[in-house]
Structure formats: structure tokens, C-alpha cells
Backbone bond lengths (Angstrom), bond angles and torsions (degrees), N, CA, C in turn:
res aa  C-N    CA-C-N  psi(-1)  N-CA   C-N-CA  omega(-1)  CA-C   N-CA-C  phi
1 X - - - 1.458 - - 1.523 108.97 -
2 X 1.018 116.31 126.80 1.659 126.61 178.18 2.329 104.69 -44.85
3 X 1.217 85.37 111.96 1.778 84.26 160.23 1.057 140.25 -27.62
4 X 1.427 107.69 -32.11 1.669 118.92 -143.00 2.048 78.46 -106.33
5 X 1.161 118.28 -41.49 1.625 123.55 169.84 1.633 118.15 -51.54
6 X 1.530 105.84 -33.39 1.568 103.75 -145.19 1.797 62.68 -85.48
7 X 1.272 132.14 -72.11 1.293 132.49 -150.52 1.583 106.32 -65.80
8 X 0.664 125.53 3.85 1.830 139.19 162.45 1.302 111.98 -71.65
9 X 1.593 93.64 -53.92 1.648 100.40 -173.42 1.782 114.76 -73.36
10 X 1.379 108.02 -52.39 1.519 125.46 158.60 1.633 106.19 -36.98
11 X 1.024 139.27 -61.46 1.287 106.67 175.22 1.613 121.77 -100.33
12 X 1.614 132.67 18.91 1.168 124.38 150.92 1.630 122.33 -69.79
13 X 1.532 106.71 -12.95 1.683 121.99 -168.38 1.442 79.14 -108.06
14 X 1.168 152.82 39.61 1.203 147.12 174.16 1.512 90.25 -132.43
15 X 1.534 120.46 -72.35 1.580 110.39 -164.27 1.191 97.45 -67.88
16 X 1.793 148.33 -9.05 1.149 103.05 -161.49 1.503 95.60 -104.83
17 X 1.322 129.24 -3.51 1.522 129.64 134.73 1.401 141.81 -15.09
18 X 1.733 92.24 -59.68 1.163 111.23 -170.37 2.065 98.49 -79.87
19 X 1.646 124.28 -49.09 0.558 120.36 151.68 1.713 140.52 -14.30
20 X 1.015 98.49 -47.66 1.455 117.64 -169.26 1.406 120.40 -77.64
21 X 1.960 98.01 -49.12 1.308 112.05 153.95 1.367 136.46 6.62
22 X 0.946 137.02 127.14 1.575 126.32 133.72 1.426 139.92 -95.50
23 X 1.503 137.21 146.96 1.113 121.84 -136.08 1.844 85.20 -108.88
24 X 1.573 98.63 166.62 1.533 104.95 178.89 1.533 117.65 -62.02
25 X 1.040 123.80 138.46 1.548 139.81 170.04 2.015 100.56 -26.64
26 X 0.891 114.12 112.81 1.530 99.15 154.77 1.226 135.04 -78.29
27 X 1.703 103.12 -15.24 1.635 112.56 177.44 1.622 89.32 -147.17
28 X 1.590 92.68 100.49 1.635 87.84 160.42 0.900 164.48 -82.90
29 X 1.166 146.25 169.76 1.487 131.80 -132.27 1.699 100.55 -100.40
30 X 1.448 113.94 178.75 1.501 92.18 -175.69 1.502 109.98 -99.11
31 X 1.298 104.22 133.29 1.452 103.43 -177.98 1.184 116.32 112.89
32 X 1.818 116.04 -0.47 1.066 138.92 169.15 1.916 108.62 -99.60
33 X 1.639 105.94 151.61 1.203 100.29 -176.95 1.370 107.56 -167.83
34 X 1.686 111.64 143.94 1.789 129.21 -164.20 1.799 98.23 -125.42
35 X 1.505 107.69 112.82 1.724 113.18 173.43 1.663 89.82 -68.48
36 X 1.647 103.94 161.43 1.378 100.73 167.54 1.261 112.37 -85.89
37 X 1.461 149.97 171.15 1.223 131.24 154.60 1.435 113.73 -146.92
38 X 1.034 138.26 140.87 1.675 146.70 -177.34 1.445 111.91 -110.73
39 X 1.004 111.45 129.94 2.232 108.69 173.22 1.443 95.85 -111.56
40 X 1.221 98.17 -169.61 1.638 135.41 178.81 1.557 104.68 -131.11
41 X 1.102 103.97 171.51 1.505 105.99 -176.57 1.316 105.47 -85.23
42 X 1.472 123.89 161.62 1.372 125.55 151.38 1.541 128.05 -39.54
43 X 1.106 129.59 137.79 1.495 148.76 143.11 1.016 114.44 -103.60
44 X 1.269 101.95 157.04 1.559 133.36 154.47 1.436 121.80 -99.33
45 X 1.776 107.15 135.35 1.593 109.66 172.73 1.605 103.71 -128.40
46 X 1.209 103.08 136.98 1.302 97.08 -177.72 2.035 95.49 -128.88
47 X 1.363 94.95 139.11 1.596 120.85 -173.32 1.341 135.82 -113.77
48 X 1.054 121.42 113.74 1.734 112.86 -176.50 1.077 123.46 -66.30
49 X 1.269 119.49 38.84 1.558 143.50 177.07 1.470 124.37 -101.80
50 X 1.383 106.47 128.23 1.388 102.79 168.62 1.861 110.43 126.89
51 X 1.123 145.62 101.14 1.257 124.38 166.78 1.619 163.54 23.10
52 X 2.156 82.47 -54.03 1.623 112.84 167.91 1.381 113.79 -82.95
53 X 1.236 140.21 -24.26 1.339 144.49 -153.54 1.682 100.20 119.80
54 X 1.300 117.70 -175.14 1.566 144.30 157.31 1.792 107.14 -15.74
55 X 1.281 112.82 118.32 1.181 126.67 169.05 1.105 126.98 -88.86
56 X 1.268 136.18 125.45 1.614 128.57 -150.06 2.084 91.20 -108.08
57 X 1.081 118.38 140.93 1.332 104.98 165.14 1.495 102.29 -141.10
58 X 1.578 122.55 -177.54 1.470 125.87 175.65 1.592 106.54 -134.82
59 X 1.099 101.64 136.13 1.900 99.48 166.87 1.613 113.17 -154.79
60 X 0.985 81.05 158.48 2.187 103.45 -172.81 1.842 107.90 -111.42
61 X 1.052 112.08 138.89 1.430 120.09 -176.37 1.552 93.37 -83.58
62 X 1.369 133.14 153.97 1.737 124.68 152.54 1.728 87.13 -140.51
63 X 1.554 95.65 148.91 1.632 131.99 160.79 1.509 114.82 -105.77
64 X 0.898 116.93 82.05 1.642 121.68 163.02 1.873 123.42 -80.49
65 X 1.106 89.15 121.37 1.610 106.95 175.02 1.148 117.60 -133.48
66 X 1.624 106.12 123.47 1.729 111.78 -177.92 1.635 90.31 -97.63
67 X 1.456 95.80 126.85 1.670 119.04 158.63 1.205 100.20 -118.16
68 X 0.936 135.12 40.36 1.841 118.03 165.64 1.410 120.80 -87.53
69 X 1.391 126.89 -26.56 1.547 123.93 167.79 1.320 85.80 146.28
70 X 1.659 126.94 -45.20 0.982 127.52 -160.55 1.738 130.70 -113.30
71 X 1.005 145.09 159.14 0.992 142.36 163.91 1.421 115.42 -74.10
72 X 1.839 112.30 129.00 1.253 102.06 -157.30 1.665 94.23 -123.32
73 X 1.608 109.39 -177.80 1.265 129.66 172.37 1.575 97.26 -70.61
74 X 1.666 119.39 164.29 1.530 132.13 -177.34 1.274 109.50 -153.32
75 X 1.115 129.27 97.06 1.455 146.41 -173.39 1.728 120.47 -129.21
76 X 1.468 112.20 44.68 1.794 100.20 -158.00 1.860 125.84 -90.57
77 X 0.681 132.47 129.43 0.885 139.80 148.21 1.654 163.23 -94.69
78 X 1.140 131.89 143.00 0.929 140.08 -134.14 1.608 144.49 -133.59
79 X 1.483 128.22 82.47 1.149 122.99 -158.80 1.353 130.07 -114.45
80 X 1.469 150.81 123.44 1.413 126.99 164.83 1.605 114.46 -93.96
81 X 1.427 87.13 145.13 1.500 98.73 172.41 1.452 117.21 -132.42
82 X 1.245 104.63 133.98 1.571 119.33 176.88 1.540 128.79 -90.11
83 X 1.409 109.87 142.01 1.529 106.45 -176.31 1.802 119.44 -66.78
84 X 1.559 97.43 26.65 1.381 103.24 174.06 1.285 112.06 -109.24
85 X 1.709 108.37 -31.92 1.810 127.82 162.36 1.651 79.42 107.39
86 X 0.722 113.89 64.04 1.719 125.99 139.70 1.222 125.41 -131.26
87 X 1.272 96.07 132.86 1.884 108.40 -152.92 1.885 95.25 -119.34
88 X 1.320 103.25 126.24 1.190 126.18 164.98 1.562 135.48 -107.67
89 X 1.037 125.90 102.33 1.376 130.32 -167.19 1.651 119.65 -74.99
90 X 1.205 106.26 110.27 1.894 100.71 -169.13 1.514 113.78 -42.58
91 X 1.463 107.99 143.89 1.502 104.74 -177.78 1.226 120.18 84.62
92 X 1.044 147.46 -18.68 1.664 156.63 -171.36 2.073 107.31 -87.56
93 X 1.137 81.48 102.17 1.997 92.40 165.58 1.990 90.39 76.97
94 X 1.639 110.56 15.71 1.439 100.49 159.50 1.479 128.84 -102.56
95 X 1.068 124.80 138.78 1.852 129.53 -168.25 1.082 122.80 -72.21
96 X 1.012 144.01 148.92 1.899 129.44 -179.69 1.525 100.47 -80.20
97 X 1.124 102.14 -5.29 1.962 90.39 173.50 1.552 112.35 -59.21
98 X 1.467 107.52 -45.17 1.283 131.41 -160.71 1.480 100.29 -70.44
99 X 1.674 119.92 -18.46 1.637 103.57 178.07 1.195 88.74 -98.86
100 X 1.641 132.66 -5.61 1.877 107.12 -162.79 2.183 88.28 -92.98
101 X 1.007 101.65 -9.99 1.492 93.81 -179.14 1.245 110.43 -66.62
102 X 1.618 107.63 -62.84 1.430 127.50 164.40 1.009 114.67 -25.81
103 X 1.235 127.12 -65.76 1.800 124.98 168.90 1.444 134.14 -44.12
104 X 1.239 94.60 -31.73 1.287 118.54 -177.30 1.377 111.90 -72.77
105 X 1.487 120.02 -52.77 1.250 117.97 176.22 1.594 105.98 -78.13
106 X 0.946 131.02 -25.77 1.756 117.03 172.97 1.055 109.59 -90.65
107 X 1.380 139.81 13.73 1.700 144.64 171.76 1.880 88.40 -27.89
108 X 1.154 102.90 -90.22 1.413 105.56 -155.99 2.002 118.38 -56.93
109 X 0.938 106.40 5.19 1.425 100.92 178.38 1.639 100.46 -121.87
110 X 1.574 114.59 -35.80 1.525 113.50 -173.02 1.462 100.15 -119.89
111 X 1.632 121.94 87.07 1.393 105.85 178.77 1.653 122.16 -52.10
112 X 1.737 97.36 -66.25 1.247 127.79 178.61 1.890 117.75 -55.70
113 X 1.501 103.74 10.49 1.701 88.64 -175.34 1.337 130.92 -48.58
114 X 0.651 129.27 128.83 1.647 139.90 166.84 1.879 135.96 -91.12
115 X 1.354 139.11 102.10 0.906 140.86 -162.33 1.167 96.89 -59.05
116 X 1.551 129.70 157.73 1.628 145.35 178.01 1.702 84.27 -55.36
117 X 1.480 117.09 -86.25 1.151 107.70 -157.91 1.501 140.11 -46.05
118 X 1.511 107.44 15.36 1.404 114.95 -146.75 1.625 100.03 -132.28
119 X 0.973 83.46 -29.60 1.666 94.13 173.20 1.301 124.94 -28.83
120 X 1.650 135.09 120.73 1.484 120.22 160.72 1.584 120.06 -60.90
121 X 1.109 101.50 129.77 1.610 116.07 166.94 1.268 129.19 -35.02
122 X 1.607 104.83 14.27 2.153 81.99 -159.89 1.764 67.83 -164.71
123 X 1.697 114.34 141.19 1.255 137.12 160.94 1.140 113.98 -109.15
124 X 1.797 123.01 110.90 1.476 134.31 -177.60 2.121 79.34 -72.15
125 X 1.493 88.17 161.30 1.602 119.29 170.92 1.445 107.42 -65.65
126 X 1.266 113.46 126.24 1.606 106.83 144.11 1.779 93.00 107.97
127 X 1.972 102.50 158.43 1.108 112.35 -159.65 1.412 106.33 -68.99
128 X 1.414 125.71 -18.30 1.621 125.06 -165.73 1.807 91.62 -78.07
129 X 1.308 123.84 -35.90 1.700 102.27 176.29 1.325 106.20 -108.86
130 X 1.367 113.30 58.43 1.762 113.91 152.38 1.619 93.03 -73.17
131 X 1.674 105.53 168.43 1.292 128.66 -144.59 1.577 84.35 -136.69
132 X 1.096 149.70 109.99 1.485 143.20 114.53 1.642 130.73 -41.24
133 X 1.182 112.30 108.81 1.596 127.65 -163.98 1.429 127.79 -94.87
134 X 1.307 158.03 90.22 0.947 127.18 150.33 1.420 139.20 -105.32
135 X 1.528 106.37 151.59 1.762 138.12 -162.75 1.339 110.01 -101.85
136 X 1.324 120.38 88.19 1.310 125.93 124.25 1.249 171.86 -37.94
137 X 1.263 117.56 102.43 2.157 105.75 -175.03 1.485 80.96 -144.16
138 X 1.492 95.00 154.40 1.440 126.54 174.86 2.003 95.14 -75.85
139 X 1.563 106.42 160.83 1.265 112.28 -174.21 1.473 102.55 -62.10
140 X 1.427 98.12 166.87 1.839 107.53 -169.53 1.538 112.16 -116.92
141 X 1.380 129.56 -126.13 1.389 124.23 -164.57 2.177 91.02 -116.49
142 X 1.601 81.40 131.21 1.660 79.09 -166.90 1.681 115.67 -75.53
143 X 1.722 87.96 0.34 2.017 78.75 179.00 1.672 122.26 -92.48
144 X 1.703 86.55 9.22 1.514 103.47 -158.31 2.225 94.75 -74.89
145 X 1.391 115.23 124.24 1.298 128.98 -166.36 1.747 104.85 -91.46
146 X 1.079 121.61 -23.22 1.377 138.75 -177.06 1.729 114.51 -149.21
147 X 1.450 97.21 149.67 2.160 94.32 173.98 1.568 87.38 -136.36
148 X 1.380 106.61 172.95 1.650 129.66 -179.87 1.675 85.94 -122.53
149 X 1.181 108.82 160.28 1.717 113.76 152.59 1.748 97.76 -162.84
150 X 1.612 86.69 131.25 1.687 126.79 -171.02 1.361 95.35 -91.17
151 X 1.414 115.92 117.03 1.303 128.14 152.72 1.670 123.92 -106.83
152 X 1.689 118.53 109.75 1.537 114.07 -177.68 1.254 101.91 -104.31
153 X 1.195 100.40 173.05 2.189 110.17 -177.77 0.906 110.77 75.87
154 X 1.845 135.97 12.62 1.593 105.72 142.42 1.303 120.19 -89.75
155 X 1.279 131.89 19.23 1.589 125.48 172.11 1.590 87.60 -154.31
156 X 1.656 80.15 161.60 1.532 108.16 -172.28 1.663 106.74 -94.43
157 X 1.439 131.24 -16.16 1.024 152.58 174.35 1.390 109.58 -37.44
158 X 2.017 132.77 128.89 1.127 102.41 -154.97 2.018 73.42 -168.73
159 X 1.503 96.09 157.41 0.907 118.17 164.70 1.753 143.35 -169.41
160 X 1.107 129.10 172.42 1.617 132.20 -164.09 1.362 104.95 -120.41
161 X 1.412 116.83 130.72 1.513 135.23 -177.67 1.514 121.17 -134.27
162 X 1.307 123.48 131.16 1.240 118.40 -176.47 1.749 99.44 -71.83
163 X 1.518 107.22 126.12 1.492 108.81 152.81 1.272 120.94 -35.70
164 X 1.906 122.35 140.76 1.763 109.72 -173.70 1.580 96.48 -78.80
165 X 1.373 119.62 -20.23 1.550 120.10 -152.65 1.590 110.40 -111.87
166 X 1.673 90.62 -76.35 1.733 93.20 174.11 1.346 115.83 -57.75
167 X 1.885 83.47 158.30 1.657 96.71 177.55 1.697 103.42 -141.41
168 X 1.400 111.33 163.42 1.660 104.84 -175.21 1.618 89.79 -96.10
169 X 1.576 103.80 -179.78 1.393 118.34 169.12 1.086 137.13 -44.81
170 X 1.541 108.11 -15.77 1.774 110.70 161.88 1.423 119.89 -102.80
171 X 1.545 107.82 12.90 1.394 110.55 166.95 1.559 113.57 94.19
172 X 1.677 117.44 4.85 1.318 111.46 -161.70 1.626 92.95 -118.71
173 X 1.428 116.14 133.61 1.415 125.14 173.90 1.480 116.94 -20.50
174 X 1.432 106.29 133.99 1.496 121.75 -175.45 1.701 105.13 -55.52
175 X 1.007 151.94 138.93 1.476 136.42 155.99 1.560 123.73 -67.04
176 X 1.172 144.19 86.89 1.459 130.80 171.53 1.747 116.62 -66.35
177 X 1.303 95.23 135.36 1.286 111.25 173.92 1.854 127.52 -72.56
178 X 1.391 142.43 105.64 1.384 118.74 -152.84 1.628 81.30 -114.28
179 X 1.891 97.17 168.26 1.372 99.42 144.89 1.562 106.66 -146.63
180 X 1.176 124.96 167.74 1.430 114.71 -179.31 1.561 115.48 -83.56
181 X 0.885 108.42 118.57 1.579 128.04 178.85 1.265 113.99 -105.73
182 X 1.752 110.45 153.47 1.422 130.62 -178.98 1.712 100.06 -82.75
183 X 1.328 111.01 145.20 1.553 96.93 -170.23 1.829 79.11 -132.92
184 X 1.378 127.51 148.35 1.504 120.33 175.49 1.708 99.37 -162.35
185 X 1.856 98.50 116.26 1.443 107.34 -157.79 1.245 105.76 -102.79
186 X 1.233 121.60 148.51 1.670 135.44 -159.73 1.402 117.52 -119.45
187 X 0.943 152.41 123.13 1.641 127.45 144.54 1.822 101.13 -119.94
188 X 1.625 89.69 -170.43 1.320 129.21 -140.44 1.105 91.80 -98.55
189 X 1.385 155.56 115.76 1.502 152.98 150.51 1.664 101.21 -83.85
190 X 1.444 110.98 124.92 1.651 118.40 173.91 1.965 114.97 83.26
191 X 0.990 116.86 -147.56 1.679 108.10 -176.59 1.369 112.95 -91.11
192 X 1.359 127.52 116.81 1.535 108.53 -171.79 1.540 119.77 -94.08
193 X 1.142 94.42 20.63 1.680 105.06 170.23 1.894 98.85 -100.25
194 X 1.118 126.19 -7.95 1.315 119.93 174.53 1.210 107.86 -97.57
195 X 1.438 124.53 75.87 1.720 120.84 -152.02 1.462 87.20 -76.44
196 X 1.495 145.31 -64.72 1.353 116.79 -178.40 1.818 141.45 -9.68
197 X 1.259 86.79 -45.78 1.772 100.72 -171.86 1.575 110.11 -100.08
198 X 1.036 95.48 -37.98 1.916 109.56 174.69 1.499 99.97 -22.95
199 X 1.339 102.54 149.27 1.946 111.09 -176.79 1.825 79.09 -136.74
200 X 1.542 97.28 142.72 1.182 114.66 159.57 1.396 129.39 -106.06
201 X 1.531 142.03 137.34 0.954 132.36 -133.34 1.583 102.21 -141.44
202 X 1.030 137.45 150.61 1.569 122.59 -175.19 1.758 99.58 -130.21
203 X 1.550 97.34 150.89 1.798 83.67 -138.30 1.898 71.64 -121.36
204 X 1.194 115.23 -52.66 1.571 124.77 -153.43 1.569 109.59 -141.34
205 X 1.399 117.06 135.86 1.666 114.22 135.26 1.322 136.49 -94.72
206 X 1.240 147.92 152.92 1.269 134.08 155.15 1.365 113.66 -143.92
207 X 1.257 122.24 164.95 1.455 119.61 141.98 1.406 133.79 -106.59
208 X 1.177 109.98 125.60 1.811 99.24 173.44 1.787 114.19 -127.39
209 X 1.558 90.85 -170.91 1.439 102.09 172.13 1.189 131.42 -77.18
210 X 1.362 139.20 63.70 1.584 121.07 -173.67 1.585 120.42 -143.17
């Protein structure tokens, strides 16, 4: 199939998604609820690990604090995506070396860090149990000029959308499942195939439905 089609199609099933969407609560409902959370910018770690030579990886610091009144559920997750549409899932094909380094170099600013995957499930109230985070993925596609990265599980906020395309066996739109996610957009300052020198740049926040 011609390229220029497949990626035509890939993002017309994208806007009419996004289209379809619904946008986050501006005043939420009761019984609904948003942790606060703060990052750091991306880094790079690069490791003498691995078979090929030096392993290139990327990670983001996060501060999570539940102010909602209540003590909540903790389930987060975590994705980057590139303006090439390669999607990387935090944690996947990364080593625990790569978080004890990480730790190591933020000793003095992040005692308590905690890897995504490691995280307890449940956020007590209040600033004394904020959560210091770190997000991991191995390096991505080097022609990629900009990334997005999707953060889910700080709100309970949630919703149902008719698929634009699929349909089940009686012919009636697939249902997709959303939740509102932190969305925080990046690009590339200089050549981003020269990952050494590359500057990362923070372009946008938002939240949406997905």
C-alpha cells in the first residue's frame, strides 16, 4: 500500500477520534477527582549496557500530590509518542540499572524516588505523601523531530465513545473506553539524530480524553 495512503488513513482515524472525543470536565463532578502533579524535563541516560555498545535511554522526573480531600486509588500510566507514530510504553526493554543510576544522580534533590512500576497503589492526602516518580523508555526513532507523552491515573474522570469506524456483530459502533490524561508536548531543538547534543524543548500542556 502506498505510504503516503497508509499515513492519510492513520491520521483521518485519528481526527475523527479526536473529533468525537469529549473534552475534560472543567468543574468536576462530585465524586470525580485530578492529583496535582509537576515534572521536570526530559533527560537522557546513556549506559554501557547491552550487547551493541552504549544504551541510550530517556526519563522525566514526576511529583504527585493528592489534594482532593481524599485518599485515592494509583494506577498510572505511561506513554511516548513520536511525530513519526511510534509509541513507546514506559518501562518496556528498560533495566533496573537504569533506575539505580537515576537515583543516584538525583540522591540529593529526590531522596525517596520511586520507579513508575513500583509505585504503591493508593495516594494518602496531603503534601507530606507526595510521590516523586520516575519515567522511563529506552531511546525511540532518531528522525522523530518532536514526542507527546500520555500520562493516565491521575484522575478518576472517565468516559465512553462510539468508535468512528469499528462496529460489533450487530453492526453498532464499537464503544471505546477514555480516561483523561496529562498530555505534555516536546520537540527537538538542533538534529535529533545527534542525540548527544539534541536540546529538548517543552512546547505545550494539556489534558484530554483518551
Amino acid at each position: 500500500m502506498n505510504r503516503c495512503l497508509v499515513y492519510g488513513t492513520v491520521l483521518a482515524l485519528a481526527a475523527g477520534v479526536c473529533l468525537a472525543a469529549p473534552e475534560p470536565a472543567v468543574v468536576q463532578r462530585p465524586g470525580q477527582w485530578t492529583v496535582e502533579v509537576k515534572f521536570e524535563q526530559p533527560e537522557q541516560l546513556v549506559l554501557p549496557w547491552g550487547g551493541n555498545g552504549p544504551a541510550r535511554f530517556w526519563y522525566m522526573i514526576l511529583t504527585v500530590t493528592n489534594r482532593t480531600g481524599q485518599d485515592v486509588g494509583f494506577y498510572p500510566r505511561c506513554e511516548l509518542m513520536s511525530d513519526t507514530f511510534q509509541v513507546v510504553p514506559a518501562g518496556v526493554g528498560v533495566p533496573p540499572i537504569a533506575f539505580e543510576t537515576i537515583k543516584q544522580r538525583h540522591q540529593s534533590r529526590y531522596p525517596f524516588l520511586e520507579a513508575l512500576g513500583a509505585v504503591e497503589n493508593r495516594i494518602l492526602q496531603g503534601q507530606d505523601n507526595a510521590k516523586d516518580i520516575v519515567v522511563v523508555w529506552p531511546d525511540f526513532d532518531n528522525e522523530a523531530a518532536s514526542f507527546k507523552v500520555f500520562i493516565t491515573g491521575l484522575s478518576n474522570e472517565t468516559a465512553w465513545i462510539d468508535h468512528p469506524v469499528a462496529v460489533d456483530n450487530a453492526g453498532q459502533p464499537v464503544k471505546v473506553f477514555l480516561r483523561k490524561t496529562l498530555v505534555l508536548d516536546y520537540a527537538f531543538r538542533g538534529d535529533p539524530a545527534l542525540r548527544n547534543s539534541v536540546q529538548v524543548v517543552h512546547k505545550d500542556t494539556s489534558w484530554v480524553m483518551r
